[in-house]
SERO-4910 file (N, C-alpha, C, O; in steps of 0.05 Angstrom, whole numbers):
BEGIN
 pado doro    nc1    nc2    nc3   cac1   cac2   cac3    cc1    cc2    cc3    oc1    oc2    oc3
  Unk    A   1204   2146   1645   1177   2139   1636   1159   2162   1640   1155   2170   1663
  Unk    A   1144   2179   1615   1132   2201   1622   1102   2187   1624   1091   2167   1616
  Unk    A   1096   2211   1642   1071   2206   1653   1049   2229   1662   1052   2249   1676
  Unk    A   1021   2214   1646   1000   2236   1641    987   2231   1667    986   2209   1680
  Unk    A    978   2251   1672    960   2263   1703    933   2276   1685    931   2292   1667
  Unk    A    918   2262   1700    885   2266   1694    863   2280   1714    840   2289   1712
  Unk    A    886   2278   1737    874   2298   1755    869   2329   1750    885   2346   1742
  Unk    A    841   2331   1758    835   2357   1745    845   2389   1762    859   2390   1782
  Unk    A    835   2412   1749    850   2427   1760    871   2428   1779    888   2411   1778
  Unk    A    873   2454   1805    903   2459   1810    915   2438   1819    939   2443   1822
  Unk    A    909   2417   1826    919   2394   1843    932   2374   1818    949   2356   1820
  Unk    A    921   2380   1802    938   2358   1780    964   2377   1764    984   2367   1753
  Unk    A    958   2406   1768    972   2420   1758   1004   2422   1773   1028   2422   1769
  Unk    A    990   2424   1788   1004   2415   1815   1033   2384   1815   1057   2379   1812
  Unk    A   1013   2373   1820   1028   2345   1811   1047   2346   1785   1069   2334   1785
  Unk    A   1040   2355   1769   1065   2351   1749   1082   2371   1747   1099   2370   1730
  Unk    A   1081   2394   1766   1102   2411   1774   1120   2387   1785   1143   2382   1777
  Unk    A   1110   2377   1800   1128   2363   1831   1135   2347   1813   1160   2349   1812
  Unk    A   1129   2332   1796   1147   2308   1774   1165   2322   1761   1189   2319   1767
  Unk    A   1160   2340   1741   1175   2355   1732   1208   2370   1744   1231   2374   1736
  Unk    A   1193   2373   1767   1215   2371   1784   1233   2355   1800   1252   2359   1816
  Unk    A   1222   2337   1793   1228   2306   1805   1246   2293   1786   1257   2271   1790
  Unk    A   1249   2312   1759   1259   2301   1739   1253   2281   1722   1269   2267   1710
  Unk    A   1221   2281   1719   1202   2261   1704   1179   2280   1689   1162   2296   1695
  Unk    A   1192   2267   1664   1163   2284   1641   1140   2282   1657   1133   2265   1673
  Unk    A   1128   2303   1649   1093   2301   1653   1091   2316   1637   1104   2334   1626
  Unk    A   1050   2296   1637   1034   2315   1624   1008   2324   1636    993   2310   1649
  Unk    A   1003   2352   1629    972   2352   1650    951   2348   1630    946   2366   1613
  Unk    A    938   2325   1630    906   2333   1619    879   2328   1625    863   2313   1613
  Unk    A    872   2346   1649    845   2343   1657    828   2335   1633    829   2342   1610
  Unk    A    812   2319   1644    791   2307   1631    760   2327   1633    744   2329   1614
  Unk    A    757   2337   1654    725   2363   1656    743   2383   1673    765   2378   1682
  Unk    A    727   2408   1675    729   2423   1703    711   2418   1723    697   2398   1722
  Unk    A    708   2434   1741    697   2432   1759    680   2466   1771    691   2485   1782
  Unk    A    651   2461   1764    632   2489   1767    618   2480   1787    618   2457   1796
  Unk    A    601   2504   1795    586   2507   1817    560   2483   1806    553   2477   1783
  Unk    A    549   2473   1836    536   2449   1829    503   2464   1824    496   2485   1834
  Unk    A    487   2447   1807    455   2456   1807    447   2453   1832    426   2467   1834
  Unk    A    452   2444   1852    427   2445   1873    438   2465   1895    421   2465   1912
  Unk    A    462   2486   1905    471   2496   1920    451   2519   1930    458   2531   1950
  Unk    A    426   2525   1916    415   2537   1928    391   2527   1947    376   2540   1960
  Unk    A    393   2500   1943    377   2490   1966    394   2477   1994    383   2461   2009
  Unk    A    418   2485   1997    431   2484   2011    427   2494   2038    422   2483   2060
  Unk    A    429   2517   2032    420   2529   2069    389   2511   2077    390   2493   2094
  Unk    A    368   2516   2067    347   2499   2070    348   2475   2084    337   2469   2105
  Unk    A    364   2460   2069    362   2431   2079    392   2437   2102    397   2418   2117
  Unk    A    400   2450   2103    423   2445   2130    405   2456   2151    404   2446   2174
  Unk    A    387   2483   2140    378   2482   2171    352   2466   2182    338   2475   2201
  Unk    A    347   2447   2172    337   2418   2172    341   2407   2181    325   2394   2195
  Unk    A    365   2402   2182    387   2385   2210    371   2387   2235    355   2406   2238
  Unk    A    375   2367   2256    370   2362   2286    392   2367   2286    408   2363   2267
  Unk    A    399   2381   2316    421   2382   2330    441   2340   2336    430   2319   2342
  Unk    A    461   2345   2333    477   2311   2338    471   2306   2306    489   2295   2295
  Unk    A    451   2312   2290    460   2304   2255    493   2307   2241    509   2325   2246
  Unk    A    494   2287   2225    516   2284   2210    516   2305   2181    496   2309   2167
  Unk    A    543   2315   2174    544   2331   2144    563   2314   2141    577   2307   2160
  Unk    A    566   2306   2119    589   2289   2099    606   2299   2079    593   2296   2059
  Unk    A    623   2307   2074    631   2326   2045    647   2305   2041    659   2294   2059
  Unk    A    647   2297   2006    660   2274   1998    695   2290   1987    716   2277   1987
  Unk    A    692   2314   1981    716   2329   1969    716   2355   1979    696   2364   1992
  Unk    A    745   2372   1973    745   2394   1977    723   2416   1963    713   2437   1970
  Unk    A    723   2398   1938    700   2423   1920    680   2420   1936    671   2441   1946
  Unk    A    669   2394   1943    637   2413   1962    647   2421   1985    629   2430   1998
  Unk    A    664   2422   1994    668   2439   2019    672   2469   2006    659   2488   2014
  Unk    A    686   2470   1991    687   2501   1983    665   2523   1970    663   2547   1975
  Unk    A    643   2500   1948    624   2506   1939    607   2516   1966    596   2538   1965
  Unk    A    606   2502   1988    586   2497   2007    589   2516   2027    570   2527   2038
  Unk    A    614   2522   2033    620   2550   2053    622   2567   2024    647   2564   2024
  Unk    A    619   2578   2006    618   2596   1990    591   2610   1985    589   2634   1980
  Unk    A    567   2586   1990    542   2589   1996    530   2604   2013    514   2623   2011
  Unk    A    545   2584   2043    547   2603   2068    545   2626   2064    523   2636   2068
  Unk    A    563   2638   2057    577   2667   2051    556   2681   2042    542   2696   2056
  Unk    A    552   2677   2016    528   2687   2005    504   2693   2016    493   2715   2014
  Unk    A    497   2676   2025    469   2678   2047    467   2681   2072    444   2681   2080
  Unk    A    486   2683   2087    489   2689   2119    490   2670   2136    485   2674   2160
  Unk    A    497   2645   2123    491   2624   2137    525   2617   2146    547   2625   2138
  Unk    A    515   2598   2167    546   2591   2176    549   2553   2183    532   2536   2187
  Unk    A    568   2551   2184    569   2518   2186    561   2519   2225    566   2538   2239
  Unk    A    551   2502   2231    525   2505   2252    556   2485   2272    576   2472   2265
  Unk    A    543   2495   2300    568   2485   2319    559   2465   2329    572   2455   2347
  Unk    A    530   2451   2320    512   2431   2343    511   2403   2323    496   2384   2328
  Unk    A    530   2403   2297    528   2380   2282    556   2363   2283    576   2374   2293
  Unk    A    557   2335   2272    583   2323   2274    586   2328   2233    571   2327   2214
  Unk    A    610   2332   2239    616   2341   2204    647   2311   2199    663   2305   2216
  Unk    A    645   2301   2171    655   2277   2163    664   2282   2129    646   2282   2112
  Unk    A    687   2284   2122    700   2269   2108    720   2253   2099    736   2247   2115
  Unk    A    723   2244   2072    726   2214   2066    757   2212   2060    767   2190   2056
  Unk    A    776   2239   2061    808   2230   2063    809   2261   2093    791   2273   2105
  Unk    A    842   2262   2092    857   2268   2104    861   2296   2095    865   2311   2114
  Unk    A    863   2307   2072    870   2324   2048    839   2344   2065    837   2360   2084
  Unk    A    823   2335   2050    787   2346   2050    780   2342   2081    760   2354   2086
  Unk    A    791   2328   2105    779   2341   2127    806   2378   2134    802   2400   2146
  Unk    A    827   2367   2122    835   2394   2150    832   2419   2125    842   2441   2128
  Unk    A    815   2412   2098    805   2441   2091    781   2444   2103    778   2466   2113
  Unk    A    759   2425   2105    737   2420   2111    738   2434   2143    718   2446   2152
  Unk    A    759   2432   2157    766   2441   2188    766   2474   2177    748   2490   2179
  Unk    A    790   2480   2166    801   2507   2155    770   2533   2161    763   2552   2174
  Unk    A    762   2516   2141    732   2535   2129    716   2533   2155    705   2554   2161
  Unk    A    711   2509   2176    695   2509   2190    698   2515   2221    678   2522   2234
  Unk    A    720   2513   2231    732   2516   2245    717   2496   2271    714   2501   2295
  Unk    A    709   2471   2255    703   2452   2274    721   2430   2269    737   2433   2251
  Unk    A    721   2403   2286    730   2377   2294    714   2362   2266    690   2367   2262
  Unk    A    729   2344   2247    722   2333   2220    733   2304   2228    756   2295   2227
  Unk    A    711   2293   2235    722   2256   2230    730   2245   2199    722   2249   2176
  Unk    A    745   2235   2208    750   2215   2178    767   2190   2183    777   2184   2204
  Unk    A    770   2177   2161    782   2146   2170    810   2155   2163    811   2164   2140
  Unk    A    834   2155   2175    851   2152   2175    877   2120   2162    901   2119   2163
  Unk    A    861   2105   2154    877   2088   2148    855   2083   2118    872   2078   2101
  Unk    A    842   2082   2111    830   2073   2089    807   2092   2081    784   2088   2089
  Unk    A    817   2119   2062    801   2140   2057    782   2133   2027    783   2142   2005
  Unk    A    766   2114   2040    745   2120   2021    714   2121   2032    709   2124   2056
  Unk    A    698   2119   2018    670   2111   2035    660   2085   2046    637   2082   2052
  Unk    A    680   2065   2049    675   2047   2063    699   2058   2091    695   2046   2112
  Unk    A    711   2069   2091    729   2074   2116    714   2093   2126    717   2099   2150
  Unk    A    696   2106   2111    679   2121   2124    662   2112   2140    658   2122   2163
  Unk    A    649   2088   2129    625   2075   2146    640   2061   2170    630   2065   2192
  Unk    A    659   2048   2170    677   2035   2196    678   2053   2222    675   2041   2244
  Unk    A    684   2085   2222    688   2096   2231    661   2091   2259    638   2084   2254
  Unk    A    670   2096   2285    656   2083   2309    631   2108   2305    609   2099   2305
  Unk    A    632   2131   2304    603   2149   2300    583   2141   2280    561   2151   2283
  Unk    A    587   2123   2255    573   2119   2233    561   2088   2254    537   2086   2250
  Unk    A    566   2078   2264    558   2049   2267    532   2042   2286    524   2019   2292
  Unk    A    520   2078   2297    493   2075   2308    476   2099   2302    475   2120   2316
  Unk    A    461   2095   2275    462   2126   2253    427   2117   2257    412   2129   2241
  Unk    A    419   2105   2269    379   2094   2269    366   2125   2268    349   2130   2252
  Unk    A    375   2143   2284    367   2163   2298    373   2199   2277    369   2223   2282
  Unk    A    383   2185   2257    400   2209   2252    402   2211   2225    408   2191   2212
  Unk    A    398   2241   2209    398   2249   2195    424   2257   2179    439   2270   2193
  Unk    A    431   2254   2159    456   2254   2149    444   2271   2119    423   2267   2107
  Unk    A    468   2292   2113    473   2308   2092    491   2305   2078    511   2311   2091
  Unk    A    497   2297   2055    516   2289   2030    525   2316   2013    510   2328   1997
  Unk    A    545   2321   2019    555   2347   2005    575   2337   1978    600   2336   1979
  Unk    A    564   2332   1963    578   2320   1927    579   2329   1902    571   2352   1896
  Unk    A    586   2317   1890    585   2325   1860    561   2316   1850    543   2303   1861
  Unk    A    565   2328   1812    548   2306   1803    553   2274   1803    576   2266   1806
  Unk    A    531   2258   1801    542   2230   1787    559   2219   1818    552   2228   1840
  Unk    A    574   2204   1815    591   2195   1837    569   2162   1852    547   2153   1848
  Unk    A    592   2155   1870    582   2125   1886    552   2136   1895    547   2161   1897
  Unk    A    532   2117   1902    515   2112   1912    524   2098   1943    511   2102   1964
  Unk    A    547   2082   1939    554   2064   1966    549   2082   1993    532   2076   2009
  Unk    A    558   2095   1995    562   2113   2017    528   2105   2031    519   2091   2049
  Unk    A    514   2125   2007    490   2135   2009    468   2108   2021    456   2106   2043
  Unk    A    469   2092   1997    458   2070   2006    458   2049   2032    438   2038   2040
  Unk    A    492   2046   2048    494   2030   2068    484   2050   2087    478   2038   2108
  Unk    A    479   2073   2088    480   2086   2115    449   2085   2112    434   2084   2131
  Unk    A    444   2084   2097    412   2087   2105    400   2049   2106    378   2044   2115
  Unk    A    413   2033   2098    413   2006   2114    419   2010   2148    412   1990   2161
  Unk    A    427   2025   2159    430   2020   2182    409   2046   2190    413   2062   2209
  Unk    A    393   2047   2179    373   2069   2192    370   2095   2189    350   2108   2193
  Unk    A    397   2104   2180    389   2132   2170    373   2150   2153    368   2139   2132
  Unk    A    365   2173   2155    348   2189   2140    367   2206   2127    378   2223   2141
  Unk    A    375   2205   2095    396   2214   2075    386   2236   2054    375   2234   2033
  Unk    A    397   2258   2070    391   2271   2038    417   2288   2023    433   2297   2039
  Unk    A    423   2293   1996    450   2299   1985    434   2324   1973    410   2326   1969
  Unk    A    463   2346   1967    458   2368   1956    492   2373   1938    514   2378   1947
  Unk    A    480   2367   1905    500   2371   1886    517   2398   1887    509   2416   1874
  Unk    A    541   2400   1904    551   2422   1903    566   2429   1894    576   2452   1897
  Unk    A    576   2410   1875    596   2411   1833    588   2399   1823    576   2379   1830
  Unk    A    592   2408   1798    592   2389   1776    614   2386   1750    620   2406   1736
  Unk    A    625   2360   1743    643   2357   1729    630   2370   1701    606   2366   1696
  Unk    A    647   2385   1682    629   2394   1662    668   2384   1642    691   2391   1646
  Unk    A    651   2365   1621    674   2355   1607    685   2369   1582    671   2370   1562
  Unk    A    714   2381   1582    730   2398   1569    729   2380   1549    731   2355   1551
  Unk    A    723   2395   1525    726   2387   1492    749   2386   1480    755   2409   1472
  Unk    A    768   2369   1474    788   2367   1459    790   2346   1430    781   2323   1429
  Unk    A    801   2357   1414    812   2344   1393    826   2321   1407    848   2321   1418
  Unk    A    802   2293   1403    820   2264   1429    841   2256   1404    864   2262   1412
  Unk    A    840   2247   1382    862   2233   1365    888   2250   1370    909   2240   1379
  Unk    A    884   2278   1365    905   2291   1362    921   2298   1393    946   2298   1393
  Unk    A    909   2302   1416    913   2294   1442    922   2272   1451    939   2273   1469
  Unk    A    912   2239   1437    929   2224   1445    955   2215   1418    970   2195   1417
  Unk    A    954   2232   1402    978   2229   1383    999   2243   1398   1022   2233   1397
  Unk    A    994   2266   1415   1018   2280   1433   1034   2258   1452   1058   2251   1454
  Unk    A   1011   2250   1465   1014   2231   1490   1029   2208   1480   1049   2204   1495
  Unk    A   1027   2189   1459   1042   2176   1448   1069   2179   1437   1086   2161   1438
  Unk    A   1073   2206   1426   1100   2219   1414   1122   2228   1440   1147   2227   1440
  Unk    A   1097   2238   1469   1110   2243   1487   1128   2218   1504   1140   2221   1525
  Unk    A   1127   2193   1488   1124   2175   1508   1107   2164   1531   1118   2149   1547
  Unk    A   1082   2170   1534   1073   2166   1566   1067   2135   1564   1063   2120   1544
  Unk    A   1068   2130   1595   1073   2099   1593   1065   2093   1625   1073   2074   1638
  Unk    A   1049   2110   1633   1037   2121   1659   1025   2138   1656   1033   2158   1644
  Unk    A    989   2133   1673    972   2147   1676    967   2144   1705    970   2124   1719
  Unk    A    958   2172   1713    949   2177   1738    918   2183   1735    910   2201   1721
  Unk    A    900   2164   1753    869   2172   1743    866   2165   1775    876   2144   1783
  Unk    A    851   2187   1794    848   2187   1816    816   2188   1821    808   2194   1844
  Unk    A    799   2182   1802    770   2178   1806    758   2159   1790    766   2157   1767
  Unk    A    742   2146   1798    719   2128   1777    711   2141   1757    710   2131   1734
  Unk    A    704   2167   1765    686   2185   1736    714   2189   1721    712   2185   1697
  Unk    A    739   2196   1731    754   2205   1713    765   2175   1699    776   2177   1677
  Unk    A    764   2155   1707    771   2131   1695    758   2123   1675    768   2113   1654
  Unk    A    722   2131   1682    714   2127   1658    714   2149   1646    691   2154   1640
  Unk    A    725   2162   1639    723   2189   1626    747   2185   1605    750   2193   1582
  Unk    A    765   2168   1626    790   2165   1604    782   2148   1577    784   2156   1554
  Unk    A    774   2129   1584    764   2104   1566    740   2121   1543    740   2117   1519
  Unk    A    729   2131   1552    704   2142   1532    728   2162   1517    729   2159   1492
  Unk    A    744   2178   1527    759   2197   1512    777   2194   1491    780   2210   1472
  Unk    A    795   2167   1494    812   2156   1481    796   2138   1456    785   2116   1459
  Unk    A    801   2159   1425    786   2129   1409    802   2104   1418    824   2098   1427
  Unk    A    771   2092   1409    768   2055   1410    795   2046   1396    801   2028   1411
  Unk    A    815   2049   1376    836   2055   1356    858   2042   1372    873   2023   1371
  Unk    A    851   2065   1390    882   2073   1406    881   2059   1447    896   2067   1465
  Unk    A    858   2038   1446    851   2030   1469    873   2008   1478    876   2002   1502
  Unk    A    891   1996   1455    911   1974   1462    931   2001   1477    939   2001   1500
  Unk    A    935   2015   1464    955   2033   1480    950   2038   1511    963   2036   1532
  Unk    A    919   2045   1503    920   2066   1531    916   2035   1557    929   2036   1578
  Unk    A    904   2017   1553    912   1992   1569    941   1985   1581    948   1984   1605
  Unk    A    954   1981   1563    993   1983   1569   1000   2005   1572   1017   2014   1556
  Unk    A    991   2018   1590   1003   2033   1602   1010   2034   1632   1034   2037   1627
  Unk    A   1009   2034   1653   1015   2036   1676    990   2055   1689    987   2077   1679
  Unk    A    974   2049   1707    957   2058   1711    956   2058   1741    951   2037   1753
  Unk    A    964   2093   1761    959   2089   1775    940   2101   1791    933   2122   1780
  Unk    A    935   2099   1801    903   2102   1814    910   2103   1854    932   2101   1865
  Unk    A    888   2107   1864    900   2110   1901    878   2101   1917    871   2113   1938
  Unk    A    860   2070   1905    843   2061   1925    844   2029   1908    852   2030   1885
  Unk    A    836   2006   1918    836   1975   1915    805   1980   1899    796   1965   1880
  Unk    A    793   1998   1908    767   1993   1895    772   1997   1864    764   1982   1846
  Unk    A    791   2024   1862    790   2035   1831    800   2015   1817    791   2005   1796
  Unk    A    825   2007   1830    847   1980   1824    829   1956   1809    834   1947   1787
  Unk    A    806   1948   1829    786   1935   1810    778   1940   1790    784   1924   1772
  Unk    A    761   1963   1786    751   1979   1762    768   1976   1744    760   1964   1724
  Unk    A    798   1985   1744    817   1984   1720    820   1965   1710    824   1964   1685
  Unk    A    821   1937   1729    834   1911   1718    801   1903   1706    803   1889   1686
  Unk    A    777   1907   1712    751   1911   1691    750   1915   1676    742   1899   1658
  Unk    A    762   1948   1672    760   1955   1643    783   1947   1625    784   1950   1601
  Unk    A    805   1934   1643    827   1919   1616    860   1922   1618    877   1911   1604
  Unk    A    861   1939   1638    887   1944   1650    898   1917   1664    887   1898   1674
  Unk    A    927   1925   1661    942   1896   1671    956   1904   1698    954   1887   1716
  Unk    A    971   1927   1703    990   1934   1705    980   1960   1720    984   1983   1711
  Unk    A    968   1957   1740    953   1979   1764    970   1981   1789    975   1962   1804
  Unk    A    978   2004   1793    993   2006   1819    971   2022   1836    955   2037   1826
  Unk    A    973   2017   1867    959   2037   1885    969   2053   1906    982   2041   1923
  Unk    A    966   2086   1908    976   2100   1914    966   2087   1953    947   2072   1953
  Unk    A    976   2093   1974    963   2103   1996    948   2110   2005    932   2099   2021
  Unk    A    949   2144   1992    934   2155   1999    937   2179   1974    958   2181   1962
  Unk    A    916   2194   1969    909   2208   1948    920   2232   1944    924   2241   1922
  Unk    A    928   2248   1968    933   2270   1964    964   2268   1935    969   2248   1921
  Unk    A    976   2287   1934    997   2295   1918   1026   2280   1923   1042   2271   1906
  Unk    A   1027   2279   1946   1056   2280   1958   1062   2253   1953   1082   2245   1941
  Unk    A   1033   2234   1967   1037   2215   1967   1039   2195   1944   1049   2173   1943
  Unk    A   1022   2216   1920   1020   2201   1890   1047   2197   1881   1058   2176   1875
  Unk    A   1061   2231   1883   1093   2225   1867   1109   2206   1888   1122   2191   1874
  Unk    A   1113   2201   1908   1129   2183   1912   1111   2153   1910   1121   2135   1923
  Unk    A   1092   2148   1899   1083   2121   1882   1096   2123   1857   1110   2104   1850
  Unk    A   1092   2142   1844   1105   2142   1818   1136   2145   1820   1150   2130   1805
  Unk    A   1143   2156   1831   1183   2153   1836   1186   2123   1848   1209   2115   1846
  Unk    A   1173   2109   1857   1184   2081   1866   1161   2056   1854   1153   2037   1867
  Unk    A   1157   2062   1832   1133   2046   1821   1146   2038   1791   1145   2059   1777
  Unk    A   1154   2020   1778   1159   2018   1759   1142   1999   1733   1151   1999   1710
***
């Protein structure tokens, strides 16, 4: 059963090496890339804004990389007097790499509600929190934490910018290729799929196998019309191909 990966750059590129070699067609077709975000130059600013004991959040590796890239640029450095948080396992030990500090994150359920569970998020009255993101993306995060008192502010440090393709003739490949499995590891890229695929060809892209690596997205899919949603663990790579090697 061949199967398209929608995950964008090297990490999707990535992934269908490891199928490929796994002895399973793939296909790669990012849906956008991923550029430097509009607001990174107000970045140093608002970090050194921070009270000492404040929270930084990075939801992915791109704002961590965008964000110490910044650093760099301007002389600034990730500060030793803050608690720093993100939302998988993958994005804290780069998030560590670059920082060379201690990165909470939820270990059993990496999204932004495993974020909020976590015992440091559950007395935030006092405390200022920094959102290091893309464009677009959940509000959830943003919104519950400042229900429990916090003072929130985010700084766009990517942005998805969506690759132009010939979609009929793109999904005439994908069909000839057999795929009969999609991998869509974000909301934006889920809807990205649906807007991309003409309206034509929407019975297809529904029957297909659709897997995804959170209960929330799992929702979203069976929303937009999917039957037939499997869920990964956990997001990184390793864990996707062996969903897809034991997922039928």
């Amino acid at each position: 059963m061949a199967v398209l990966v929608t995950r964008p750059d090297e990490r999707g590129a990535q992934l269908v090496d490891m199928l490929i070699q796994a002895g399973v067609f793939a296909i790669h077709l990012p849906l956008f890339t991923i550029e430097a975000g509009r607001e990174l130059n107000a970045l140093p600013h608002k970090f050194s804004q921070l009270k000492a004991g404040d929270y930084v959040f990075a939801v992915s590796k791109h704002a961590v990389a965008y964000a110490t890239q910044t650093f760099k640029d301007t002389g600034f450095a990730w500060r030793h007097d803050l608690s720093y948080f993100a939302v998988g396992q993958r994005t804290a030990e780069y998030f560590a790499s670059q920082t060379e500090h201690a990165i909470y994150y939820p270990q059993q359920t990496e999204t932004s509600e495993g974020v909020l569970e976590l015992a440091l998020m559950q007395d935030v009255a006092e405390k200022s929190v920094l959102i290091l993101r893309g464009n677009g993306g959940r509000e959830y995060f943003s919104e519950q934490i400042q229900l429990r008192g916090a003072k929130v502010d985010t700084v766009e440090c990517y942005q998805r910018v969506p690759i132009n393709y010939n979609n009929v003739e793109q999904m005439s490949i994908c069909k000839r290729a057999g795929i009969q499995r999609i991998v869509a590891t974000s909301a934006e890229i889920l809807q990205y799929l649906v807007d991309f695929v003409p309206e034509s060809e929407h019975n297809w892209l529904k029957s297909c196998q659709l897997v995804t690596v959170s209960s929330r997205l799992a929702k979203l899919a069976h929303n937009l019309g999917w039957h037939n949603v499997v869920v990964s663990p956990r997001a990184d790579n390793q864990h996707l191909l062996q969903t897809l090697l034991h997922s039928s």
